[in-house]
TORSE-104517 format. One record per residue (C-alpha): x, y, z. Coordinates in steps of 0.05 Angstrom, whole numbers, plus 5000, padded with zeros to 4 digits. Example, Ala and Ser with C-alpha at 12.3 -4.5 7.8 and 13.67 -1.06 7.14 Angstrom:
2
524649105156/527349795143/
***
This chain:
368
902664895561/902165145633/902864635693/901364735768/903764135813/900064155872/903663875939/902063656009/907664016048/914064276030/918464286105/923163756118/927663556061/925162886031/924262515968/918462725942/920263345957/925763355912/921663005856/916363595852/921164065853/925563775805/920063695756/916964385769/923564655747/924864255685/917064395670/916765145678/911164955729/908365305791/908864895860/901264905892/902564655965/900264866042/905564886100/912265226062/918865196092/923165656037/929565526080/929564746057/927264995983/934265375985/937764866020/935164355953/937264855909/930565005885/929265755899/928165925830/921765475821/914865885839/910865635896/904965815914/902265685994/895265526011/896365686080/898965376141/895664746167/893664616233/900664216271/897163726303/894462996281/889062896249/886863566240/893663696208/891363276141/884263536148/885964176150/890164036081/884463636050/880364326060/885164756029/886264325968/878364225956/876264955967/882165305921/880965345847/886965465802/882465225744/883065845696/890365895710/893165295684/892164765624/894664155665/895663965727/899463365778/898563105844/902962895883/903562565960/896862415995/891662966004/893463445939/888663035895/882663375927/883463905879/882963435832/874963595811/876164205799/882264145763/882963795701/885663485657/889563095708/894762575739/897262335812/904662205808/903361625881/910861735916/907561365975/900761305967/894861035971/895561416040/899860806090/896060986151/889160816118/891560156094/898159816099/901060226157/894560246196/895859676239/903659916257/901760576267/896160396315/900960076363/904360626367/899161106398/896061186470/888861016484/886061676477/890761846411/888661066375/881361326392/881861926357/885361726293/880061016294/874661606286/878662036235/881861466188/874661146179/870661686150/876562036118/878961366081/873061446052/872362106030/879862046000/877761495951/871861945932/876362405916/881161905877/874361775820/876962495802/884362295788/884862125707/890761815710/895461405759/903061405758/906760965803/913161095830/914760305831/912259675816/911959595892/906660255895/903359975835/902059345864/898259805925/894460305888/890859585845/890359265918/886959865949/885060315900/882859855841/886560245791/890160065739/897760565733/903360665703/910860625733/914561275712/921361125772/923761795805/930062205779/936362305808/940662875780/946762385775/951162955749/951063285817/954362685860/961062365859/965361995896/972062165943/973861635987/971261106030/970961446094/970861146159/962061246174/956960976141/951061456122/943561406127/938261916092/931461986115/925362276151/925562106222/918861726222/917261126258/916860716189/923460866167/925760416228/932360796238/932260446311/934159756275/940060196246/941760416309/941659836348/945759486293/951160016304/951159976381/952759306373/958659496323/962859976357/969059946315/963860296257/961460916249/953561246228/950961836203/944562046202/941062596164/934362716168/929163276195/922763226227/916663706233/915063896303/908463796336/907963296294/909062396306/916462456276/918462946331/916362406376/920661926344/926762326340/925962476413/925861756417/931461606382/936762146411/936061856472/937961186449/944561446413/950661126427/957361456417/959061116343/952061406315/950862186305/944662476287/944863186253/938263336225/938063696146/943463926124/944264346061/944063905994/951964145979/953763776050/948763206043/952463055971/959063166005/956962616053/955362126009/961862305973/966662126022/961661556062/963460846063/957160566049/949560686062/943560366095/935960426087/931660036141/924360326122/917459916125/916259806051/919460396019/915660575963/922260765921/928060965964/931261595925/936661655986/940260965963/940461045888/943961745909/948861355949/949460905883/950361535844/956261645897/959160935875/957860695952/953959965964/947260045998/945759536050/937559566046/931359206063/929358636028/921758976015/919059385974/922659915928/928659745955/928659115914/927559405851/932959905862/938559575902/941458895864/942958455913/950558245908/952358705857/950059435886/949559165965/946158715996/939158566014/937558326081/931558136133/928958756178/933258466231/939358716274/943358066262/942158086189/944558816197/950058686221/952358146181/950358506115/954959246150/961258816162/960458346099/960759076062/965259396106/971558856088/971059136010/965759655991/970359875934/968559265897/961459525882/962560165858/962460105785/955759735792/953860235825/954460735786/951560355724/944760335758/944460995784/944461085707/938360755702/933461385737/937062025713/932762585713/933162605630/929361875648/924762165688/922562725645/921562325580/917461825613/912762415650/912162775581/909362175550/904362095610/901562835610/900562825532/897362125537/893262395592/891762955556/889862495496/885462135542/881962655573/879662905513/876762335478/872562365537/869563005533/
***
C-alpha cells in the first residue's frame, strides 16, 4: 500500500515535525508539504524520506495559512497513492480529494480559532487584531468544512481529544507520539538545565526566563528556531533582549547536539499554554533527567508528578520552587524516567497507527 502524508511546513525543527517524518520513514511514505527547509530535514536525520513541496507560501500572517489552504485544496495526488494522513492544521484541505483518509491532530483543532484566540489577540496591534478578526472568522469556517472530509480522527492526547469533541464534535482516537528511545542516553548531570521548543508566544519561555534571572547560581539552555517574517521572530526578538547572563539561547541545533544536550543536562523544563503532547520532555525522560512542566494539558499525561518531575502552576515562584526542589537530587528520578519514556517508543507508535489506517480503510469501504 502506498501512503502520502501531507504537511503544513517543514522549517524549524519541532515535534510534529519529527512525527511525520518518523512515520514517513517507517511507512515507505512520501512527505506532501509547502514551505521546505531540507537543512533541518538533515539536521533530523531524515534525508532519506521523499518530500514533495507544494510551493512556498506567502511569509506573512494571515495570508501565510491562506496561501497553504490554497495549495493543499488545488493539488491532487489522488491517482498516486492508496492512503493518505494529515497532519498539523491546514493539510486536511486535500482531504476531498484524497481518500481514504485520517488527520493525525498534533495541535489541532487550529489554537488561534478557538482556545488560543483570546491570548493571541492581546498580543497584536490595532491594525494587526483587525486583520486576523476578519481572517479567523470566515476561515474558521471554511476549515471545519473542510474537516466533514476527514474519515477519521487521531488524537495525539487525551488533552487534544478532549478539543477536537469540544470544537469539532468528533469523536477520535488517541494514538501518543513516538520517541526513538534507542537514540538518547544519559552522561552526567551537568551544571544547565535545558529547554526544547519553538520560540512562540504560547510556549511561554519568558516564565522560564524570568524564573532563571531570579536563580543565578543555575544555569538554562534554550533550543529552539523560529521562522522569520513570521509572529515567532517577534517573540524571539523579544526574548533576547530580556536574557540574562545564566540563560543562553542558541536556536536549532543539529539532532546529534540536541541529544548530546539532553545527555549531559541536569534537568528540563516545559512552560507552554496547554501543550498538546510535549515530545521535548519525554526525550529528556528518555535521557533519565526529571522534567519540571506545567500542570496543563499533555504535560500531565506525560510527566508523573513526583516520580518523573514535578508539576507546577504557570507561575515564576512555583518555578522556582519546583528548579531548586529538583536541582538538590535530580538523580533520584532517573530510573522513573526512563520507565516511562518506555511507554511511547516509536515500535508503540507504529502498531497503534497500523491498526488505525487498516480500520480506516475498513471503514471507508463499508461506506462506499
Amino acid at each position: 500500500m502506498k501512503i502520502a502524508i501531507f504537511h503544513d511546513y517543514i522549517g524549524a525543527i519541532g515535534g510534529a515535525d519529527k512525527l511525520v517524518l518518523t512515520l514517513a520513514k517507517e511507512l515507505n511514505a512520501d512527505v506532501i508539504t509547502t514551505d521546505l527547509d531540507m537543512n533541518t530535514v538533515k539536521m533530523m536525520g531524515f534525508d532519506s524520506v521523499n518530500i514533495i513541496s507544494l510551493g512556498r507560501t506567502v511569509k506573512i500572517a494571515p495570508f501565510k495559512q491562506i496561501s497553504a489552504s490554497l495549495m493543499f485544496a488545488m493539488c491532487d495526488f489522488s491517482k498516486n497513492y492508496d492512503f493518505f494522513i494529515f497532519s498539523n492544521n491546514w493539510a486536511h484541505f486535500a482531504a476531498r480529494k484524497h481518500k481514504p483518509n485520517l488527520l493525525y491532530c498534533q495541535s489541532t483543532p487550529v489554537r488561534v480559532f478557538y482556545d488560543l484566540y483570546d491570548v493571541y489577540l492581546k498580543q497584536q496591534s490595532f491594525f494587526s487584531s483587525l486583520l486576523f478578526r476578519i481572517w479567523a472568522a470566515p476561515h474558521r469556517k471554511i476549515y471545519e468544512h473542510y474537516m466533514d472530509d476527514v474519515c477519521v480522527i487521531i488524537a495525539n492526547s487525551v488533552s487534544i481529544q478532549k478539543r477536537v469533541q469540544k470544537y469539532l464534535k468528533r469523536t477520535s482516537n488517541v494514538v501518543y507520539p513516538p520517541v526513538d528511545i534507542s537514540r538518547f542516553r544519559f552522561e552526567e548531570y551537568g551544571d544547565f538545565w535545558l529547554s526544547v521548543n519553538r520560540l512562540y508566544p504560547e510556549k511561554r519561555v519568558d516564565l522560564q526566563i524570568e524564573a532563571f534571572r531570579r536563580l543565578p547560581g543555575e544555569k538554562l539552555v534554550i533550543v529552539g528556531g523560529y521562522a522569520e517574517a513570521d509572529r515567532s521572530s517577534t517573540c524571539a526578538n523579544d526574548l533576547i533582549k530580556k536574557l540574562p547572563e545564566n540563560v543562553k539561547l542558541i536556536g536549532q541545533v543539529p539532532e546529534e547536539e540536541l541529544i548530546l544536550l539532553y545527555a549531559r543536562c541536569k534537568a528540563f523544563i516545559i512552560t507552554s499554554i496547554e501543550e498538546p503532547f510535549g515530545m521535548a520532555a519525554v526525550e529528556a525522560m528518555a535521557s533519565g533527567k526529571p522534567v519540571v512542566g506545567v500542570r496543563e494539558g499533555g504535560c500531565m499525561e506525560t510527566i508523573v508528578n513526583g516520580s518523573t518531575g514535578l508539576l507546577v502552576e504557570p507561575e515564576v515562584p512555583d518555578i522556582i520552587n519546583a528548579i531548586n526542589i529538583i536541582s538538590k537530587e535530580p538523580a533520584r528520578y532517573k530510573e522513573k524516567c526512563l520507565e516511562q519514556a518506555r511507554k511511547f517508543s516509536v515500535d508503540i507508535f507504529l502498531d497503534n497507527m497500523k491498526k488505525e489506517i487498516n480500520e480506516a480503510m475498513l471503514k471507508t469501504a463499508k461506506h462506499e
